[in-house]
PQR file with spaces between the fields and no chain letter, atoms N, CA, C, O and H, PARSE charges and radii, in Angstrom:
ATOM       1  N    UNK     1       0.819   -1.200    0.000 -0.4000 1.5000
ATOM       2  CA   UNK     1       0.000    0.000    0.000 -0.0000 2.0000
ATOM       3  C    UNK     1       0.861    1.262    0.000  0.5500 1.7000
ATOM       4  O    UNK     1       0.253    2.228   -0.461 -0.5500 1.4000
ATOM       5  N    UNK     2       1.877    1.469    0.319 -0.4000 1.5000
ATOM       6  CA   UNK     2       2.634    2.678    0.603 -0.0000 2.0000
ATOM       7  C    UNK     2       3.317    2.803   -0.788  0.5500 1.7000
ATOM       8  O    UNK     2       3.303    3.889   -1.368 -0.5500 1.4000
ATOM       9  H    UNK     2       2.371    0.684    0.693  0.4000 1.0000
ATOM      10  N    UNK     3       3.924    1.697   -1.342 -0.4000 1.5000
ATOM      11  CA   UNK     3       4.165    1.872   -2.616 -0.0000 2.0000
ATOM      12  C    UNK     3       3.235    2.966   -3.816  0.5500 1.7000
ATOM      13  O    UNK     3       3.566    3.638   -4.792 -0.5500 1.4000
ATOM      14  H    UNK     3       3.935    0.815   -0.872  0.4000 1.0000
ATOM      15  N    UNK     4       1.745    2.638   -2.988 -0.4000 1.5000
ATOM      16  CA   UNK     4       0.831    3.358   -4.190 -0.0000 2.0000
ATOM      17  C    UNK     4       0.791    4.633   -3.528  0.5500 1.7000
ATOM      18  O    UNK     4       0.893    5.545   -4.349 -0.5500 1.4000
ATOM      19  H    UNK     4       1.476    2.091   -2.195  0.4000 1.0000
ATOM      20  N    UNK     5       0.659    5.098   -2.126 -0.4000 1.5000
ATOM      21  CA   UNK     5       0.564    6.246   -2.014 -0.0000 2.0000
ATOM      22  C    UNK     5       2.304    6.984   -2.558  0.5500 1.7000
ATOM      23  O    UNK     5       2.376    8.192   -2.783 -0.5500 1.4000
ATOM      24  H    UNK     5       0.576    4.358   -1.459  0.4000 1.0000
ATOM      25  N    UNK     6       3.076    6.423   -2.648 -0.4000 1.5000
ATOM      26  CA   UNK     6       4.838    6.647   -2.841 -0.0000 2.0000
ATOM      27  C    UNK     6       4.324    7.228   -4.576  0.5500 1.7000
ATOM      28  O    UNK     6       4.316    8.438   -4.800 -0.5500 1.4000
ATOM      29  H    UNK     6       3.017    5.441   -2.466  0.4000 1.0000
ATOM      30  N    UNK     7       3.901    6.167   -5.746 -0.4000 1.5000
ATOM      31  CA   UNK     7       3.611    6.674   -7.078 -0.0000 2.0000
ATOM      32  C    UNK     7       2.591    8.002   -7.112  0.5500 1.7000
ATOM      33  O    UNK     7       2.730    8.921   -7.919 -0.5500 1.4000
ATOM      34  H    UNK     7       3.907    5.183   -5.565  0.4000 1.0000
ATOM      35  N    UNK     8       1.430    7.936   -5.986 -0.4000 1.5000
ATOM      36  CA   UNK     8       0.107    9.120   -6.175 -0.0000 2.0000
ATOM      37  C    UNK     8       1.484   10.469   -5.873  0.5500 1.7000
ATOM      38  O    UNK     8       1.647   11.340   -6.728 -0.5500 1.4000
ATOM      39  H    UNK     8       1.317    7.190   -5.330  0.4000 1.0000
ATOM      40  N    UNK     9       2.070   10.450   -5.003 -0.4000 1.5000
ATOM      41  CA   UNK     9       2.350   11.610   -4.524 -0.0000 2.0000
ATOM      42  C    UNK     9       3.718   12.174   -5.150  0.5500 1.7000
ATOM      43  O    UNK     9       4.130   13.260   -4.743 -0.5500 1.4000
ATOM      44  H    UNK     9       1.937    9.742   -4.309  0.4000 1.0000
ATOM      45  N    UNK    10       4.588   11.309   -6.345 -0.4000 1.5000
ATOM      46  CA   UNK    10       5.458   11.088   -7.290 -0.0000 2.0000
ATOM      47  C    UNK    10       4.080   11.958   -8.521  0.5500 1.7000
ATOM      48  O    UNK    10       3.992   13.169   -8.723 -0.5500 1.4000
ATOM      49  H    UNK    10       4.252   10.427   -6.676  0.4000 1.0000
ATOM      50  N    UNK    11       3.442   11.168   -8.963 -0.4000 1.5000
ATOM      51  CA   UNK    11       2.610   11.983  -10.121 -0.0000 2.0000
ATOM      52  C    UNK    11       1.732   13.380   -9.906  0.5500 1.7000
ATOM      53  O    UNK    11       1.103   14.079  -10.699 -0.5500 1.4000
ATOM      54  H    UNK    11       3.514   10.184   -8.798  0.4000 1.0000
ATOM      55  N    UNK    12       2.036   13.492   -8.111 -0.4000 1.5000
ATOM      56  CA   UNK    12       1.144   15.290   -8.067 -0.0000 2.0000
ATOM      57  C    UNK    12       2.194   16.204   -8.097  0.5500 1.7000
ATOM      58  O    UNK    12       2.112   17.428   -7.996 -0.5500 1.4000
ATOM      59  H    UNK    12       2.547   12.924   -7.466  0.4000 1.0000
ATOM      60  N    UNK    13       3.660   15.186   -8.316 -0.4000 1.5000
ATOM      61  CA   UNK    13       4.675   15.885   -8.074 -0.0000 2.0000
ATOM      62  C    UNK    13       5.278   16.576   -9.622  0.5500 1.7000
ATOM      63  O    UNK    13       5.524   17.750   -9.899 -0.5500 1.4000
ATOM      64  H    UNK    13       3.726   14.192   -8.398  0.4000 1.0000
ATOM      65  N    UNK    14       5.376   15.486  -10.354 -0.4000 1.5000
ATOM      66  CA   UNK    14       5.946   15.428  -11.730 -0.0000 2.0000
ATOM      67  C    UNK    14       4.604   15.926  -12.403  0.5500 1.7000
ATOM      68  O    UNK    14       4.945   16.830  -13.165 -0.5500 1.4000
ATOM      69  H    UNK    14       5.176   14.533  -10.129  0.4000 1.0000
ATOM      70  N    UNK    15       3.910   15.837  -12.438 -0.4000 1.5000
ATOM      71  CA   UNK    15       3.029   16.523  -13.624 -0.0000 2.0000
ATOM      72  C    UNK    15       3.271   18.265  -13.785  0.5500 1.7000
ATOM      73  O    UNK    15       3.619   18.907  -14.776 -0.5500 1.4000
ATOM      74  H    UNK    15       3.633   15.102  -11.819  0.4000 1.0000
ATOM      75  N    UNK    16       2.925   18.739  -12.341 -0.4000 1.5000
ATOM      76  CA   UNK    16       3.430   20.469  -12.484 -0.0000 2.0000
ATOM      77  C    UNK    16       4.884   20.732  -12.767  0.5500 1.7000
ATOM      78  O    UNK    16       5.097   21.887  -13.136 -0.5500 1.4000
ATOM      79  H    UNK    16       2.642   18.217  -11.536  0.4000 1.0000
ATOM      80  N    UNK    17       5.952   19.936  -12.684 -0.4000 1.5000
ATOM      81  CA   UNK    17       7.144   19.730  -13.268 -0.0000 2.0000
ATOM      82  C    UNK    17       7.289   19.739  -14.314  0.5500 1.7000
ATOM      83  O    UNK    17       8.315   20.256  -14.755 -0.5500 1.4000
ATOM      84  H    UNK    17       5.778   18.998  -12.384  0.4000 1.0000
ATOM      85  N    UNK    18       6.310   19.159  -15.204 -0.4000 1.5000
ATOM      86  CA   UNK    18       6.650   18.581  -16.753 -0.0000 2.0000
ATOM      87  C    UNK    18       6.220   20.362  -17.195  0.5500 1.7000
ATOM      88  O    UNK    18       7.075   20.816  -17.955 -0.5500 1.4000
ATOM      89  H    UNK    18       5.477   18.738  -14.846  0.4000 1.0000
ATOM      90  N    UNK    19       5.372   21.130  -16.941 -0.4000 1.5000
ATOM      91  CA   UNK    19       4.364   22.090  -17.406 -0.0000 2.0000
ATOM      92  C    UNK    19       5.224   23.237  -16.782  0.5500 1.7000
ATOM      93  O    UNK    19       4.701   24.318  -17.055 -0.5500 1.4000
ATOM      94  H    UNK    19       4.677   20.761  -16.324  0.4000 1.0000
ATOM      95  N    UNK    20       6.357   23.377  -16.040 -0.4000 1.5000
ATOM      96  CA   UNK    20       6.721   24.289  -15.420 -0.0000 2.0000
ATOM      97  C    UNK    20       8.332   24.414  -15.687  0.5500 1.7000
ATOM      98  O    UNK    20       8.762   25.553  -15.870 -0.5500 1.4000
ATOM      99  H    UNK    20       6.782   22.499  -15.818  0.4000 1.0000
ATOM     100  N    UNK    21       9.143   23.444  -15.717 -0.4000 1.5000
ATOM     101  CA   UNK    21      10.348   23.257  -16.129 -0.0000 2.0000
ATOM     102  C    UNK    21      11.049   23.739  -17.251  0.5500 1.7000
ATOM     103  O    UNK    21      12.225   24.101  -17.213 -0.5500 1.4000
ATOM     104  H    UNK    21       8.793   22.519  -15.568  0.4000 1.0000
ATOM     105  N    UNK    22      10.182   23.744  -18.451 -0.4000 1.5000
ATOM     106  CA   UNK    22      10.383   24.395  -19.603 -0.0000 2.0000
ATOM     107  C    UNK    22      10.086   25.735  -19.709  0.5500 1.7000
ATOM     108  O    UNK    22      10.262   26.055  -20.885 -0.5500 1.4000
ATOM     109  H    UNK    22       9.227   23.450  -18.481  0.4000 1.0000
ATOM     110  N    UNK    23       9.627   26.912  -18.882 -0.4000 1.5000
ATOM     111  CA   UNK    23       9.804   27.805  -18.934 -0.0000 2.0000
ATOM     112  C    UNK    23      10.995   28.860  -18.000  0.5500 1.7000
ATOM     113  O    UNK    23      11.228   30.061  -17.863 -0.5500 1.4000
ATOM     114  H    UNK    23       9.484   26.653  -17.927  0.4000 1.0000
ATOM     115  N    UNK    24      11.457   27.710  -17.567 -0.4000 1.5000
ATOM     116  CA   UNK    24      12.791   28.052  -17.092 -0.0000 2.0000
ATOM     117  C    UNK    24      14.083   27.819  -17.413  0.5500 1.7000
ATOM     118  O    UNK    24      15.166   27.889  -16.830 -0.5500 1.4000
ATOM     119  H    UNK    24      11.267   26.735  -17.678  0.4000 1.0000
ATOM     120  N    UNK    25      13.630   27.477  -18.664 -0.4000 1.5000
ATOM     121  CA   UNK    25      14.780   26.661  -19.395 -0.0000 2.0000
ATOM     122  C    UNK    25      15.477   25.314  -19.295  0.5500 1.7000
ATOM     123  O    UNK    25      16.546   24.915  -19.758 -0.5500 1.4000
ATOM     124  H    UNK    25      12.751   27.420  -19.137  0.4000 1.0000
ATOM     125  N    UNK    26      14.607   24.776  -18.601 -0.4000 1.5000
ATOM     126  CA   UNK    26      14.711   23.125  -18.118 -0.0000 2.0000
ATOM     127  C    UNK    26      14.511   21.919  -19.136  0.5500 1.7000
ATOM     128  O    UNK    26      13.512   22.174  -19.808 -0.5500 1.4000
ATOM     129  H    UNK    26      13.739   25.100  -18.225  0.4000 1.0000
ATOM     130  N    UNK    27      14.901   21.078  -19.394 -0.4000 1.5000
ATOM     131  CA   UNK    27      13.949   19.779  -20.159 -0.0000 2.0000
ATOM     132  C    UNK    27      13.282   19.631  -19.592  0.5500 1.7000
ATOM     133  O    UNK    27      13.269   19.940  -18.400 -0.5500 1.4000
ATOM     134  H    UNK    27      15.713   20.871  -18.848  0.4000 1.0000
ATOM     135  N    UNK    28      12.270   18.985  -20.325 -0.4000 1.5000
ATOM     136  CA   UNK    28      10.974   18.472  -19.468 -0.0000 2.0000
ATOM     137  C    UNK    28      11.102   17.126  -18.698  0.5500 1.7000
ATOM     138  O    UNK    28      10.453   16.609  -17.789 -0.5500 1.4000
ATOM     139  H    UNK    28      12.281   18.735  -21.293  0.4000 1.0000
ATOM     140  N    UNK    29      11.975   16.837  -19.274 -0.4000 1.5000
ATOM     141  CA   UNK    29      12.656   14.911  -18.910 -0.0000 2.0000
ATOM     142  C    UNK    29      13.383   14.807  -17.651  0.5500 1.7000
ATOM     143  O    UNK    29      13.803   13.798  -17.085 -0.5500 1.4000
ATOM     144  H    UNK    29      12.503   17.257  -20.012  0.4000 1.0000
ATOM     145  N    UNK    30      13.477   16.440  -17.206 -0.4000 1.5000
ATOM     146  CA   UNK    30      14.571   16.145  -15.773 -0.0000 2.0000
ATOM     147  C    UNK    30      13.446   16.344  -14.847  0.5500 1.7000
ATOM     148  O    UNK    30      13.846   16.975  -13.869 -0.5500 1.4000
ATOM     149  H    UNK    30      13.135   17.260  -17.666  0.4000 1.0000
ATOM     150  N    UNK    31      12.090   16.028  -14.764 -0.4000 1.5000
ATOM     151  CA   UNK    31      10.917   16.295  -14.413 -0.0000 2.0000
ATOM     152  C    UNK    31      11.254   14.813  -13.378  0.5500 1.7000
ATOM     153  O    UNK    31      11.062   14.753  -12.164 -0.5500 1.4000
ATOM     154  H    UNK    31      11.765   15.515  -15.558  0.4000 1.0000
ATOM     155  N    UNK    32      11.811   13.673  -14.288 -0.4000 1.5000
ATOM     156  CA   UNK    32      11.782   12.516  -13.522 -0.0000 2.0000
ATOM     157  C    UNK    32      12.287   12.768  -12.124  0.5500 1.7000
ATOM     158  O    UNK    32      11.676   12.482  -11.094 -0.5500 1.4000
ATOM     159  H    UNK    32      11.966   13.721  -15.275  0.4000 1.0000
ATOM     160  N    UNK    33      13.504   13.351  -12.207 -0.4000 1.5000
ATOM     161  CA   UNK    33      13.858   13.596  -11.223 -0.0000 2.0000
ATOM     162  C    UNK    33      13.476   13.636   -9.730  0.5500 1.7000
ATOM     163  O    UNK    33      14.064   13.288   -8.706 -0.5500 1.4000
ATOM     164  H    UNK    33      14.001   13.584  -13.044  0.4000 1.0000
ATOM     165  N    UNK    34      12.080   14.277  -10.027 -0.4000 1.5000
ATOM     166  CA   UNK    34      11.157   14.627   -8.817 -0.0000 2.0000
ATOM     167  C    UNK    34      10.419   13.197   -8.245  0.5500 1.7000
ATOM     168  O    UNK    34       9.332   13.276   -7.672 -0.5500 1.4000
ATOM     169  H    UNK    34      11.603   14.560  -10.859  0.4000 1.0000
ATOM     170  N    UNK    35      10.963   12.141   -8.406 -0.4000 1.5000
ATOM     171  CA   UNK    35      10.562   10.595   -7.755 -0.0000 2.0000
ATOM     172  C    UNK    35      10.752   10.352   -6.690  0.5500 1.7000
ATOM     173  O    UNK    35      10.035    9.749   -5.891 -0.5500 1.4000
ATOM     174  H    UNK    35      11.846   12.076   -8.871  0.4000 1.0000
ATOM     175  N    UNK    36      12.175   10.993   -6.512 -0.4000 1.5000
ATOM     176  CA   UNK    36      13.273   10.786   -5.222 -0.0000 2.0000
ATOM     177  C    UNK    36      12.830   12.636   -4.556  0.5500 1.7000
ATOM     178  O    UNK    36      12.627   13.480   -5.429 -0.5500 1.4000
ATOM     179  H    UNK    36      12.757   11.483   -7.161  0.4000 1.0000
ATOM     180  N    UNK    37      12.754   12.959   -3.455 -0.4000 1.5000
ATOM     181  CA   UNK    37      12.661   13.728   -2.397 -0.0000 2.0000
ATOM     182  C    UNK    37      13.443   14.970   -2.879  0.5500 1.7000
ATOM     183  O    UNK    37      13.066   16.098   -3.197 -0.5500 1.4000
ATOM     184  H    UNK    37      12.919   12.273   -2.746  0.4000 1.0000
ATOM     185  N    UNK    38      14.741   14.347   -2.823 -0.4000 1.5000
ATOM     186  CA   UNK    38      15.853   15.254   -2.932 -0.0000 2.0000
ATOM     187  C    UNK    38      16.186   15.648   -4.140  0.5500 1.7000
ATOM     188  O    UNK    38      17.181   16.372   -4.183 -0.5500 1.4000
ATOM     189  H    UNK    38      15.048   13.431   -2.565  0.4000 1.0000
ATOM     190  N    UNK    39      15.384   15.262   -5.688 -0.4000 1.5000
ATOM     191  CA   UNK    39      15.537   15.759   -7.031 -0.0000 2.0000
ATOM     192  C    UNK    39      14.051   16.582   -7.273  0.5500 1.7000
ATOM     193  O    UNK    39      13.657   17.096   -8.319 -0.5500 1.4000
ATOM     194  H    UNK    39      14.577   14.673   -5.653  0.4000 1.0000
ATOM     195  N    UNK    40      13.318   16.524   -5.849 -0.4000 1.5000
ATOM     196  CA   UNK    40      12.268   17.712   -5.997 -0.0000 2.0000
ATOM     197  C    UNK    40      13.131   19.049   -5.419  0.5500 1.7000
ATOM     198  O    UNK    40      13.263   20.063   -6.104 -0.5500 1.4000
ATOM     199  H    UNK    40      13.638   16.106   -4.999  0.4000 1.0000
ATOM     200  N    UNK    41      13.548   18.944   -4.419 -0.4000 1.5000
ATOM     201  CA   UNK    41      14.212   20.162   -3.617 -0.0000 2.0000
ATOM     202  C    UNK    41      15.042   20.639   -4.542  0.5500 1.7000
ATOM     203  O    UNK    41      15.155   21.863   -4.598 -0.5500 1.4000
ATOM     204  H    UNK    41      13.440   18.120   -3.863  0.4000 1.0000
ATOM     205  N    UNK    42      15.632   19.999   -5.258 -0.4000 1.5000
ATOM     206  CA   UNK    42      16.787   20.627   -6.138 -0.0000 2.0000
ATOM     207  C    UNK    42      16.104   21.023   -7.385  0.5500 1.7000
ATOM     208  O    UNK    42      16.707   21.985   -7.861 -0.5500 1.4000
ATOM     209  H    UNK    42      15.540   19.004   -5.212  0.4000 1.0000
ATOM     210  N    UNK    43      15.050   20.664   -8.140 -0.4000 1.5000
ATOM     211  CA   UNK    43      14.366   21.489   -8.474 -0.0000 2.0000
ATOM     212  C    UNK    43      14.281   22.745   -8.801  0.5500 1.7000
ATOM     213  O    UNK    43      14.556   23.577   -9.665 -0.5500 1.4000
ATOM     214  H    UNK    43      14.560   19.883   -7.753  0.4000 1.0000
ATOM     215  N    UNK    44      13.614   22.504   -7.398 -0.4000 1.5000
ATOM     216  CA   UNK    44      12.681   23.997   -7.112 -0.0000 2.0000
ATOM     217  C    UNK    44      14.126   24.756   -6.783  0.5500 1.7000
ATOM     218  O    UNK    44      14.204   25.880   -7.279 -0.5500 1.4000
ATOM     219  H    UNK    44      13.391   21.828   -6.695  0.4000 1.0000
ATOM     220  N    UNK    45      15.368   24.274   -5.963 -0.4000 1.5000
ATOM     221  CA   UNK    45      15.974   25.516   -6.147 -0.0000 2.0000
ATOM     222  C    UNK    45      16.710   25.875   -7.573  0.5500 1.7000
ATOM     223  O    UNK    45      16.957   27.038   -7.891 -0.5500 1.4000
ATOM     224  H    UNK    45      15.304   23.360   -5.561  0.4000 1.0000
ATOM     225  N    UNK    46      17.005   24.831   -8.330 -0.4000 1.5000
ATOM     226  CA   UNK    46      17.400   25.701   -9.561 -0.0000 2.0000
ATOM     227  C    UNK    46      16.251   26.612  -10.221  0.5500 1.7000
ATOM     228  O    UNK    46      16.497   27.738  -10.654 -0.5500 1.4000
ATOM     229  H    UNK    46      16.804   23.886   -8.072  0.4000 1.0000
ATOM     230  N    UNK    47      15.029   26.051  -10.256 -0.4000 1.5000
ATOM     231  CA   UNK    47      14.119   27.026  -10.856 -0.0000 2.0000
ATOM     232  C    UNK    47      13.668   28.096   -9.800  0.5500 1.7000
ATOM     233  O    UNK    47      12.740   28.813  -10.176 -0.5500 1.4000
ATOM     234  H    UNK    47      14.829   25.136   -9.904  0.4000 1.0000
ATOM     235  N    UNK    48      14.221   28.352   -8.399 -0.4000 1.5000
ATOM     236  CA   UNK    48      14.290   29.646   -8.048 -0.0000 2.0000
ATOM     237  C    UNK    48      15.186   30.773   -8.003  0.5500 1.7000
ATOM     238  O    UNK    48      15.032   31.951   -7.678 -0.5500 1.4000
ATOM     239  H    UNK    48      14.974   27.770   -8.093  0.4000 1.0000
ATOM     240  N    UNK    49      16.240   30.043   -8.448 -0.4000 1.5000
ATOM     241  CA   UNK    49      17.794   30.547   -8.925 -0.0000 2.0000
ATOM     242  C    UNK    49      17.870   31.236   -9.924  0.5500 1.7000
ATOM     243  O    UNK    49      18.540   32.259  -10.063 -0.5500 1.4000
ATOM     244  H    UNK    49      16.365   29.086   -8.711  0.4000 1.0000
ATOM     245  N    UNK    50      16.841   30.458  -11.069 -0.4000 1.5000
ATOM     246  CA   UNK    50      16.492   31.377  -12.344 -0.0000 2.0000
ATOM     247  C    UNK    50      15.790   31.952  -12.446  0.5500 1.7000
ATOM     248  O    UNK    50      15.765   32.617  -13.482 -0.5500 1.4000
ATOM     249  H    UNK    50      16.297   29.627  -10.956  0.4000 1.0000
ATOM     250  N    UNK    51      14.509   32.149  -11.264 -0.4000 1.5000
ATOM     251  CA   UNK    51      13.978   32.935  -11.190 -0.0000 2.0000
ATOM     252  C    UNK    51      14.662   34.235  -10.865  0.5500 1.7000
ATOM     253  O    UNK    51      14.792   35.054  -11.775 -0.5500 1.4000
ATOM     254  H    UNK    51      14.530   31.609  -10.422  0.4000 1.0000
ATOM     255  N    UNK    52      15.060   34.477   -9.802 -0.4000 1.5000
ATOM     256  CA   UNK    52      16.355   35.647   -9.462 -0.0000 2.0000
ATOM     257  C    UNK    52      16.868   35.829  -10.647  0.5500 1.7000
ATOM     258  O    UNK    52      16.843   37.000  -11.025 -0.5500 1.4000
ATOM     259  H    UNK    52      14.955   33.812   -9.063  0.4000 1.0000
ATOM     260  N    UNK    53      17.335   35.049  -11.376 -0.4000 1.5000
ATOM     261  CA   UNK    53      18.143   35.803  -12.197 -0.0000 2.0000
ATOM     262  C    UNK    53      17.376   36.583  -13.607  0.5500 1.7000
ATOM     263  O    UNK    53      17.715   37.590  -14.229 -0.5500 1.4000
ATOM     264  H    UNK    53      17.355   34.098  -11.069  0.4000 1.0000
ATOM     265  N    UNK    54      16.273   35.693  -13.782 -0.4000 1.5000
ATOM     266  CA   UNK    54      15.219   36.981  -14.373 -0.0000 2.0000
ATOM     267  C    UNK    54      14.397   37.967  -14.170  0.5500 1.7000
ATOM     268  O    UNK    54      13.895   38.700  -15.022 -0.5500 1.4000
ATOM     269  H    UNK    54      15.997   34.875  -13.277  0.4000 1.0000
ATOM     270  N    UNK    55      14.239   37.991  -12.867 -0.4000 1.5000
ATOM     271  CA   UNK    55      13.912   39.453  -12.022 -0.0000 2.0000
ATOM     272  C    UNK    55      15.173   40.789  -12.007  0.5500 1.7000
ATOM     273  O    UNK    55      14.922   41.991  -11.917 -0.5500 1.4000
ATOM     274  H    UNK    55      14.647   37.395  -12.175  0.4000 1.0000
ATOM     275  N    UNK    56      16.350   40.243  -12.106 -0.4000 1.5000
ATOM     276  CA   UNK    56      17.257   40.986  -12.015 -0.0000 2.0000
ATOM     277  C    UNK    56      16.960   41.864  -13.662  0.5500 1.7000
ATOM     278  O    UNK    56      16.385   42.951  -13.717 -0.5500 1.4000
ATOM     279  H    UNK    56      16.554   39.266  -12.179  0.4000 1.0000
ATOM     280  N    UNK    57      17.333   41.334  -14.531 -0.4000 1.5000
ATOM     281  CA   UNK    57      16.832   41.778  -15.781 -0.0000 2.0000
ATOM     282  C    UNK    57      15.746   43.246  -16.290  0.5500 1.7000
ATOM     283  O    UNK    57      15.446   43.411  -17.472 -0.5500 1.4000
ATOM     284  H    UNK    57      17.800   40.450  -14.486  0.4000 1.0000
């Protein structure tokens, strides 16, 4: 059973990934990433990193 809640909460993860990644200049494929805990956190900080750096602009 934890396995399935482990995939539900993997696909609420990666779907806004796939739709959000590419406007930060990301592939959409490093979306997988977000399976494991620690390739969500890293993520979000590169795409807040680039965020900063297009506010600066």
């Amino acid at each position: 059973m934890s396995g399935f809640w482990w995939l539900a909460i993997s696909a609420l993860t990666i779907i806004p990934m796939v739709k959000l990644l590419p406007f930060f200049g990301i592939n959409k494929y490093w979306a997988a990433a977000a399976v494991i805990p620690v390739g969500t956190v890293g993520l979000l900080w590169y795409m807040a990193v680039k965020l900063q750096e297009l506010e600066k602009r």
